[in-house]
C-alpha positions as CSV (number, residue, x, y, z in Angstrom):
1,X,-10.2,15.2,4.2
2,X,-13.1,17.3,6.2
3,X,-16.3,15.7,7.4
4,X,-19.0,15.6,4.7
5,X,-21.1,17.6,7.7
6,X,-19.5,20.5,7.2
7,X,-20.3,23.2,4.1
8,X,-17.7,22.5,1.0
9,X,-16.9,26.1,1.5
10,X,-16.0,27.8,4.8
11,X,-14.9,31.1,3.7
12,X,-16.8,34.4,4.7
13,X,-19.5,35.2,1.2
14,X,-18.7,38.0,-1.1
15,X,-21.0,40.2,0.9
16,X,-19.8,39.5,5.1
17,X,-16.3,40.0,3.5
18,X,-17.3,43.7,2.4
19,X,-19.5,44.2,5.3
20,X,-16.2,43.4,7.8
21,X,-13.9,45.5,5.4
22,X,-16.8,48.5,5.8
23,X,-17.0,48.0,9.5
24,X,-13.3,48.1,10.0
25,X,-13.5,51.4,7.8
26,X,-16.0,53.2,9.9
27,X,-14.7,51.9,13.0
28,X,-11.1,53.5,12.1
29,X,-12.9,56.4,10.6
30,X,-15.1,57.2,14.0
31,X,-11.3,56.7,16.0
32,X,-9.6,59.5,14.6
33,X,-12.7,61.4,14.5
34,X,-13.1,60.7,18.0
35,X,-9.3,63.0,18.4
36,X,-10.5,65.7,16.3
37,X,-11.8,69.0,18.6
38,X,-15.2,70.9,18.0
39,X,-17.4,70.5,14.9
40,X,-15.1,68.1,12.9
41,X,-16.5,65.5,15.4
42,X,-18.3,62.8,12.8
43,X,-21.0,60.4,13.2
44,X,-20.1,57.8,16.2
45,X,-20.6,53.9,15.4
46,X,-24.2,52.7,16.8
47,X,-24.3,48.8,16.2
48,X,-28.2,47.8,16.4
49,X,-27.0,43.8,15.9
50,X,-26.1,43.4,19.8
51,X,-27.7,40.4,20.8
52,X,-26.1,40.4,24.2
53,X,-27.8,42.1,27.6
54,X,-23.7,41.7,28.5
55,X,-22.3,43.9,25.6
56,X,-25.5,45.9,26.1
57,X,-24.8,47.8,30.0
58,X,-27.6,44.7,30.9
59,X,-24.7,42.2,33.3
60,X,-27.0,40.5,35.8
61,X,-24.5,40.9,39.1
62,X,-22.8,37.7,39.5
63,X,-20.9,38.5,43.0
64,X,-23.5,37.2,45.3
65,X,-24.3,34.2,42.9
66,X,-20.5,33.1,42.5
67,X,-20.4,33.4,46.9
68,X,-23.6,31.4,47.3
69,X,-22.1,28.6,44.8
70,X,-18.6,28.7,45.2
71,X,-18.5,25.6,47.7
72,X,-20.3,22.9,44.8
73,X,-17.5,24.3,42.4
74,X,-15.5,21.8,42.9
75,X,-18.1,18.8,43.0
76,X,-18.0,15.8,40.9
77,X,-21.5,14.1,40.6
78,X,-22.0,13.3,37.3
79,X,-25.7,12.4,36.9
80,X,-27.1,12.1,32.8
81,X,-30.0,14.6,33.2
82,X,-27.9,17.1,35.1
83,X,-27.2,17.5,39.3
84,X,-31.0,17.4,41.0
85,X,-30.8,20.1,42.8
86,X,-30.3,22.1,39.7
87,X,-33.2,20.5,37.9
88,X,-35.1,21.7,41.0
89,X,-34.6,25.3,40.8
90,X,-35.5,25.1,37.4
91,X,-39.0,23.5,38.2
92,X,-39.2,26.4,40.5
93,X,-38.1,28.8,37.7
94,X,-41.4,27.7,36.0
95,X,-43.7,27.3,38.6
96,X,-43.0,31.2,39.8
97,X,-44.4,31.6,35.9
98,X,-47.3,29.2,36.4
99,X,-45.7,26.0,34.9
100,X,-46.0,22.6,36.5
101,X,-43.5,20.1,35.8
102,X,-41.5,18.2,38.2
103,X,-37.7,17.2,38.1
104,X,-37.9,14.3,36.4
105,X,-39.5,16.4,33.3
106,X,-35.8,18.7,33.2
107,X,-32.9,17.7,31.5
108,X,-30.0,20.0,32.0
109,X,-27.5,20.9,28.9
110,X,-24.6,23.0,28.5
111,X,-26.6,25.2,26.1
112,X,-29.6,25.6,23.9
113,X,-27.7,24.4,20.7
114,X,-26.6,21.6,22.3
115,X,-30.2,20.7,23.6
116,X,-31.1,20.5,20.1
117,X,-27.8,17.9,19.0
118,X,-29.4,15.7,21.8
119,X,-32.7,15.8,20.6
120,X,-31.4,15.3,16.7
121,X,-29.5,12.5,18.3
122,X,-31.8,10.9,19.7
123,X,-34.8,11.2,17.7
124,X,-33.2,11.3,14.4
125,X,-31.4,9.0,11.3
126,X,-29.1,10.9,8.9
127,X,-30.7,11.8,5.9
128,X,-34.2,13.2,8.4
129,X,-35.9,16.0,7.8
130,X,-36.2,19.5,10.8
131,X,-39.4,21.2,9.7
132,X,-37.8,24.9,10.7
133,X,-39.8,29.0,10.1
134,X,-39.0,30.9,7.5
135,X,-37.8,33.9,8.0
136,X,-35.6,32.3,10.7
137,X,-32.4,32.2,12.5
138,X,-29.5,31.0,10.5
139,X,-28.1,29.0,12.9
140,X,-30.7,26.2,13.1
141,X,-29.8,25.3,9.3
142,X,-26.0,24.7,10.5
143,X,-27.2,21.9,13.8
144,X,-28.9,20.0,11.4
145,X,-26.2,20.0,8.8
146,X,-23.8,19.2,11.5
147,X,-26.1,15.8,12.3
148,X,-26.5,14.6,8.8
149,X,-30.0,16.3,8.5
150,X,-32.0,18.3,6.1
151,X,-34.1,21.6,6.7
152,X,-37.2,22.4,5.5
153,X,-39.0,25.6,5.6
154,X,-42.6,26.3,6.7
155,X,-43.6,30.1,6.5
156,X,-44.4,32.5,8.6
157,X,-46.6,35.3,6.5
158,X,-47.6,39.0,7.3
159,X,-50.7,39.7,8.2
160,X,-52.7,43.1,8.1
161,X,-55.2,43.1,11.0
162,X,-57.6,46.0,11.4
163,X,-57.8,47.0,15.8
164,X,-61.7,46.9,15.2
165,X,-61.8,43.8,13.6
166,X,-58.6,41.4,14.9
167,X,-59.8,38.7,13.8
168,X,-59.5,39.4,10.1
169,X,-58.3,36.9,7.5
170,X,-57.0,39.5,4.7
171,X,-53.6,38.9,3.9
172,X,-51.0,41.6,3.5
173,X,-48.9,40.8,0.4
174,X,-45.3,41.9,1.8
175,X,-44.5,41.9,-2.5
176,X,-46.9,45.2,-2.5
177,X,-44.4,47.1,-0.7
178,X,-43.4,50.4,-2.5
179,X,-39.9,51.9,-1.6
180,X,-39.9,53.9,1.4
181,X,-39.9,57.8,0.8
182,X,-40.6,59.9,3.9
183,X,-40.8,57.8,7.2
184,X,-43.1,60.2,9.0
185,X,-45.2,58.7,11.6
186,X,-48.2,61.2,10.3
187,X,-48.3,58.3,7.7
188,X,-49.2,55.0,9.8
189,X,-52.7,54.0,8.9
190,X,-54.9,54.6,12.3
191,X,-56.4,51.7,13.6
192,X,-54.5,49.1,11.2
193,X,-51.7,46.5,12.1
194,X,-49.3,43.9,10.4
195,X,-47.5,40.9,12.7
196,X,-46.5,37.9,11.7
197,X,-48.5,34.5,11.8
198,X,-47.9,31.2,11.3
199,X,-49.0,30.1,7.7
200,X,-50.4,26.4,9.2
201,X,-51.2,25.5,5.5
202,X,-47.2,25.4,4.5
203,X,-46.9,22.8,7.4
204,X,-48.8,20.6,4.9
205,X,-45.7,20.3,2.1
206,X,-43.2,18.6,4.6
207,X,-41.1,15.7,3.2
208,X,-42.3,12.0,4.5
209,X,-38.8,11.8,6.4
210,X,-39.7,14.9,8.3
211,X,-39.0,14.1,12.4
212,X,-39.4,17.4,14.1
213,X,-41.6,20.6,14.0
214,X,-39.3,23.6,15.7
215,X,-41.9,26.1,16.6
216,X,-39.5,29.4,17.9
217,X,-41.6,31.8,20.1
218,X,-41.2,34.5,20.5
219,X,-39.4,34.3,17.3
220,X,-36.1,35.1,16.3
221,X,-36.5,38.1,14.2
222,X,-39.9,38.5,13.5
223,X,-41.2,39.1,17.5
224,X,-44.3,36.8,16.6
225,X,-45.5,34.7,19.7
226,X,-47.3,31.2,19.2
227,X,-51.7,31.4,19.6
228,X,-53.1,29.4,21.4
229,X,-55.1,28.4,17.8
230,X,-51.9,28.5,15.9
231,X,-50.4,25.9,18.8
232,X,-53.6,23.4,18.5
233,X,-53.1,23.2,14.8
234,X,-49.3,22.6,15.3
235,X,-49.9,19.9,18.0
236,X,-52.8,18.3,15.5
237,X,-50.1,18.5,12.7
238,X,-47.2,16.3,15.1
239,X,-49.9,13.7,16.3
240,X,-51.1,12.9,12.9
241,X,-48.1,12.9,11.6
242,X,-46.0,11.4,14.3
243,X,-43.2,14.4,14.6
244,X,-41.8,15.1,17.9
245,X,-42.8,19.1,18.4
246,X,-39.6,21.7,19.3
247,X,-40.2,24.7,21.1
248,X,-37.3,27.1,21.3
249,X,-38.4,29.8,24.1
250,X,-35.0,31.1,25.1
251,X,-37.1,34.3,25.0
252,X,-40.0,33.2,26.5
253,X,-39.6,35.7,29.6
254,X,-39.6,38.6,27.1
255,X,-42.9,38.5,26.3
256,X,-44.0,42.6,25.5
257,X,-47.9,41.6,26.4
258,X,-49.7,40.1,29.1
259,X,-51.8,38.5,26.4
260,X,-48.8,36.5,25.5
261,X,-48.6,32.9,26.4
262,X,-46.2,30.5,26.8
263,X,-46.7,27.4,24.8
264,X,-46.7,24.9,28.2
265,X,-49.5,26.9,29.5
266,X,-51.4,25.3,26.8
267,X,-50.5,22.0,27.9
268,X,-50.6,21.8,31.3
269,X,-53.0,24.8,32.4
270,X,-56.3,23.0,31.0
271,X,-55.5,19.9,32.8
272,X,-52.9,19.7,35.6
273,X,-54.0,22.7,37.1
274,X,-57.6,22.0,37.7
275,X,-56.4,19.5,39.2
276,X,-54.3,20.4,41.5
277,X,-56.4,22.7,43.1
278,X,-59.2,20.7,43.6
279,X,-56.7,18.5,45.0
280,X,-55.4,21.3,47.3
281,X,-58.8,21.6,48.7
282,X,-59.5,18.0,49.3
283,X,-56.9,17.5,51.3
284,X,-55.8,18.8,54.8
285,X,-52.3,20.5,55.5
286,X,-51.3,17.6,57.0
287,X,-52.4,15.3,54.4
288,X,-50.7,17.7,51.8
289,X,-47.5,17.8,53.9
290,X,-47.2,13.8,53.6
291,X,-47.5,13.9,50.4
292,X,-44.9,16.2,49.3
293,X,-42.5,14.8,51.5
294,X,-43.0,11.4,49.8
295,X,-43.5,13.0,46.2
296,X,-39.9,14.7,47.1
297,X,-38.1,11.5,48.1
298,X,-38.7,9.3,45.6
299,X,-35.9,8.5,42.8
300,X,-36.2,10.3,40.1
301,X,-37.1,7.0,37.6
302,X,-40.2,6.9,39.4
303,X,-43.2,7.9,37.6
304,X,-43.5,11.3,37.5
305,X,-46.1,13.4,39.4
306,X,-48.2,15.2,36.6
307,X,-48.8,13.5,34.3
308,X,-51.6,14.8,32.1
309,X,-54.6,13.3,31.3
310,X,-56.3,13.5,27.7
311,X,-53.3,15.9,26.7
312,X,-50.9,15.9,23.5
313,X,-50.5,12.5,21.6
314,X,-47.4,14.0,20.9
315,X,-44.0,14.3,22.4
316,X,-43.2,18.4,23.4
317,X,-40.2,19.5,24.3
318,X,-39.2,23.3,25.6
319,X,-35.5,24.7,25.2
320,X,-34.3,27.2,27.3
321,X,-31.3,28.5,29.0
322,X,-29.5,30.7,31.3
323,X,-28.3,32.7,28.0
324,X,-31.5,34.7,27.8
325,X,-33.6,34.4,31.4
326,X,-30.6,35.8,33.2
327,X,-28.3,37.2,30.1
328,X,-25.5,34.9,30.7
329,X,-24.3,32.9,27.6
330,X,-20.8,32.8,29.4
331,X,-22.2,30.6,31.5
332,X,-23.3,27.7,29.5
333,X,-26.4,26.3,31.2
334,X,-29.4,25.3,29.2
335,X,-32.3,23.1,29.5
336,X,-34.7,21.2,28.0
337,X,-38.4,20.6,29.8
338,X,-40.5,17.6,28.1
339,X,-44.1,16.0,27.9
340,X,-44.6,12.8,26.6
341,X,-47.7,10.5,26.6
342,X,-47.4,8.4,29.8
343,X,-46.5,5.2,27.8
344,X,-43.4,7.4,25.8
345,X,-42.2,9.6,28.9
346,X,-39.9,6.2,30.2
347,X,-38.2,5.4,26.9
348,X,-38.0,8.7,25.7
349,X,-36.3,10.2,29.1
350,X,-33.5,7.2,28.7
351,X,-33.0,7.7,25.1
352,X,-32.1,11.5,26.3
353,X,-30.6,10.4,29.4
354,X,-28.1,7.7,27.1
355,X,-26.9,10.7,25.0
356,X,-26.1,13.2,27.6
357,X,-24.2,10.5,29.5
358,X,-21.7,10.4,26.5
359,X,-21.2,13.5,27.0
360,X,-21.9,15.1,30.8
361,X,-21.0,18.4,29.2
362,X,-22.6,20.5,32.3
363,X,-20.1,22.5,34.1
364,X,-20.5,22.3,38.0
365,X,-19.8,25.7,38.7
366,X,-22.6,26.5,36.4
367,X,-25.2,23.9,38.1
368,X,-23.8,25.5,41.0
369,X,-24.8,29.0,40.2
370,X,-28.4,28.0,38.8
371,X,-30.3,28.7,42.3
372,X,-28.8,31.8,43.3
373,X,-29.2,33.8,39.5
374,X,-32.6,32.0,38.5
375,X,-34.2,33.0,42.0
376,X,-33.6,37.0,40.9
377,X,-34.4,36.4,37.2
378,X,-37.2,38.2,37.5
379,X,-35.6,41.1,39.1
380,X,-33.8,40.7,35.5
381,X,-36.3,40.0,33.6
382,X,-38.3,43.1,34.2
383,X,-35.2,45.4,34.0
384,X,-34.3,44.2,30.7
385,X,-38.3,44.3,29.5
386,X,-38.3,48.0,30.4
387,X,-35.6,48.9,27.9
388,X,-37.0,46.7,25.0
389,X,-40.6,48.1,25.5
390,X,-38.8,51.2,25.4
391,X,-36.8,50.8,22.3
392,X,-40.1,49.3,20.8
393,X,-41.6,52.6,21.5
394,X,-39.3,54.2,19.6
395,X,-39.2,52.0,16.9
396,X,-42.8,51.8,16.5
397,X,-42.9,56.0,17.0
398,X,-40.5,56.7,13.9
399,X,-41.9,54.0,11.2
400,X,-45.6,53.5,9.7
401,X,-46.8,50.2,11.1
402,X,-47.1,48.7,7.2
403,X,-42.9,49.0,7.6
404,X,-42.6,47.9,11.1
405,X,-44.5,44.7,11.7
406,X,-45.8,44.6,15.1
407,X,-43.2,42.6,18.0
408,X,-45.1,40.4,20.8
409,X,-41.9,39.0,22.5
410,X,-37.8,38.8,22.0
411,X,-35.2,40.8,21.6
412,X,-35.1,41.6,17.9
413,X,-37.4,43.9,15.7
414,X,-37.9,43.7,11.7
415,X,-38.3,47.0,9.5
416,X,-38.8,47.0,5.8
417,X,-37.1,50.2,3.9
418,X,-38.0,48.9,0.3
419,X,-34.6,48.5,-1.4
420,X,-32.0,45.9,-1.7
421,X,-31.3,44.5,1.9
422,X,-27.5,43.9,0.9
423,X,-27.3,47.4,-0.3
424,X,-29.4,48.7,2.5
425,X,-27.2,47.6,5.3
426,X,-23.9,48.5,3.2
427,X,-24.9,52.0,3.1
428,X,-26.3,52.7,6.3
429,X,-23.2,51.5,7.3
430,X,-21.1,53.8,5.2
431,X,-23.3,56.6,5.4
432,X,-24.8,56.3,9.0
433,X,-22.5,54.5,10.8
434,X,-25.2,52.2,11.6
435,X,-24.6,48.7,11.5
436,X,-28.1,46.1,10.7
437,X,-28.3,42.6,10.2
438,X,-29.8,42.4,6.5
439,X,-33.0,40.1,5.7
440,X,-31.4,37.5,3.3
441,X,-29.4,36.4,6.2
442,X,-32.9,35.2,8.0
443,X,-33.9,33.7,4.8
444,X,-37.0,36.9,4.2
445,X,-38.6,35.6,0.4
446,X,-38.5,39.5,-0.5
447,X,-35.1,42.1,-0.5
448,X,-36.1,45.1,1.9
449,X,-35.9,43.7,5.2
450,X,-33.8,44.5,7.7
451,X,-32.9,43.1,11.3
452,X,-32.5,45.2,14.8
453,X,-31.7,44.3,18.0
454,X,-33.9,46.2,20.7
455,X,-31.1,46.3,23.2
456,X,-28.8,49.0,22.9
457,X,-28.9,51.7,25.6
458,X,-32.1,53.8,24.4
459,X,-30.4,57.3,23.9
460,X,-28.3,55.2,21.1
461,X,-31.5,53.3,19.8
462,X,-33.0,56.8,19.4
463,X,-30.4,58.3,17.6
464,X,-29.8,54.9,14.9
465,X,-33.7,55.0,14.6
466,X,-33.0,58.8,13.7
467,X,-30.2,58.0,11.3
468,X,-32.0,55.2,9.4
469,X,-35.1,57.6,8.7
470,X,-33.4,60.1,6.8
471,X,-31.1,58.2,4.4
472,X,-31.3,59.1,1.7
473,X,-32.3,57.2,-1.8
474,X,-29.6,56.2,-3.9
């Protein structure tokens, strides 16, 4: 009777269906503690899986956002690619970053997930191939399945890198890893790190009916952040092998260096820039003040304004959303910013334009509110960095880097405790009211792994660091 799209089986696994009986447990447990007086107080419930600035004490103020926008709540102007003036302010989101596309590059969806059923659509036959990372979110498995497409994996690996010598090529064999005894920071090896890289050679086993490379940075869990030599080989890969290229950089903003980049700036920076400002010195405020007032008035079909010579041979696309720049999932705005060779951009931007018109899925009360939230986001941004670095901090404080690969970017922090991740994250529950995301459910090739967020108010961070340090072996 059900759709062959969805999985034969849609009951919880053995192991959620303990985890939720566990969490109910300690949740009751930590109530009636909770009415107890003086010492018979227990252990209060810290969950480190919050993935949400919202549930977090993090709400971005929406008062003066919701009064600026209120009047276009009730507009009706269905346009395919999303209302202009929306597409606009997320131009403007970029270029306040140093990104240069124009309108007509911005395609407006009512979230990251369903940016990537559009591009499936419209890119992809049942029966295709999403070239995904491994370790990676769960999640991206269940939007291909739900298009009639196949995952396959391409690996990111750990890397040991000494600070004298970053440019090493020794390998760190994650499989080396002995259990975890004392978590003293006495016992980090000075002047060594491990991070996460992407393992380029893997790219090289992808089926024939393989359509799209999804590159996630920074990357959901592992904190690794694209190179700019790890993005040339990914771009070589897609133009020799004719895959469109995927970046999800919902937390692109959350970059913890300023030796970071985002992935467009190794697009457009080379190129359009350079341009531009030997244009801006060519040409006379006046001159300058023509042109944008032309550039400006033209339809949107037009050709668009920077286009970039000798770049990509491939199609790139960037996803991102109002979920993660301004920490408002509730709100259901994403987007998707594309480059295209000039002969693709056309046909590519009406095959996108054809799907979303199916669907015009875009609230107007949250095209409405883009302006007035995306012109603070970086008011945001740096008030939600402070408390990651902070938490980071932490993290990186209590465990020896060889456990506690290092994070450029995101959210979300890995730590490996040497033992059976199931186990792991049952018992810190149950014996440290801690709750953890376990490995297996990132698809990590080795038990031990476990998954935090970097969100949680820091006095709580501190004291779940505390509590995972000290449990003790079984």
């Amino acid at each position: 009777m059900l759709s062959s799209r969805l999985p034969k089986d849609l009951s919880p696994s053995p192991f959620f269906a303990e985890l939720e009986r566990t969490k109910a447990a300690v949740l009751a447990e930590c109530a009636v503690a909770d009415g107890r007086e003086g010492d018979a107080v227990g252990l209060s419930f810290i969950d480190m899986t919050v993935s949400s600035p919202v549930k977090a004490g993090l709400p971005i103020d929406l008062n003066a956002a919701v009064d600026e926008g209120r009047e276009s709540f009730g507009c009706w102007n269905p346009d395919a690619a999303g209302w202009k003036s929306a597409r606009e302010t997320v131009v403007e989101y970029y270029r306040e970053r140093g990104g240069n596309f124009d309108a007509g590059q911005i395609i407006l969806t009512a979230s990251t997930s369903e940016a990537y059923s559009v591009l499936f659509k419209a890119f992809c036959d049942p029966g295709d191939v999403i070239l995904t990372p491994m370790p990676g979110y769960p999640l991206l498995d269940t939007l291909a399945q739900l298009e009639h497409l196949e995952c396959a994996p391409y690996f990111l690996k750990l890397r040991r890198e000494n600070a004298r010598k970053l440019a090493t090529d020794e390998i760190y064999d994650t499989r080396c890893f002995s259990t975890l005894v004392e978590l003293s920071p006495m016992r980090r090896r000075e002047g060594a790190a491990f991070r996460f890289v992407l393992d380029s050679d893997s790219l090289l086993a992808a089926p024939e009916r393989a359509k799209i490379l999804l590159l996630v940075s920074p990357h959901n869990p592992t904190g690794h952040c694209i190179s700019r030599e790890e993005w040339n080989e990914a771009v070589r890969f897609c133009e020799e092998n004719h895959l469109i290229l995927v970046v999800d950089e919902v937390f692109g903003d959350y970059a913890f260096s300023d030796k970071v980049s985002r992935t467009w700036q190794y697009v457009f920076n080379k190129n359009v820039i350079a341009r531009n400002e030997a244009t801006k010195q060519s040409l006379s405020n006046a001159v300058q003040e023509i042109a944008s007032s032309a550039v400006h008035s033209r339809n949107d079909n037009s050709a668009r304004e920077n286009s970039c010579d000798n770049g990509p041979k491939c199609p790139i696309f960037w996803l991102n959303g109002l979920s993660k720049t301004v920490g408002s999932p509730q709100l259901k705005l994403g987007w998707m910013a594309f480059y295209a060779p000039d002969e693709q951009f056309e046909p590519i931007r009406a095959a996108l334009e054809f799907v979303e018109d199916a669907y015009l899925s875009v609230s107007a009360p949250a095209q409405a509110l883009a302006r007035p939230l995306l012109a603070n986001s970086a008011v945001y941004e740096a008030r939600v960095k402070e408390r990651l670095l902070q938490n980071w901090k932490t993290l990186r404080e209590a465990f020896p880097a060889k456990y506690c690969p290092e994070v450029l970017g995101g959210w979300y922090a890995v730590v490996r405790l040497g033992e059976d991740d199931e186990e792991l994250t049952l018992r810190l529950l149950r014996e440290k009211h801690v709750l953890v995301q376990p490995g297996f459910f990132f698809d990590f090739d080795e038990d031990g792994w476990v998954v935090v967020s970097l969100l949680a108010p820091p006095e709580q961070f501190r004291e779940a660091v505390s509590r995972m340090q000290v449990l003790d072996r079984p």
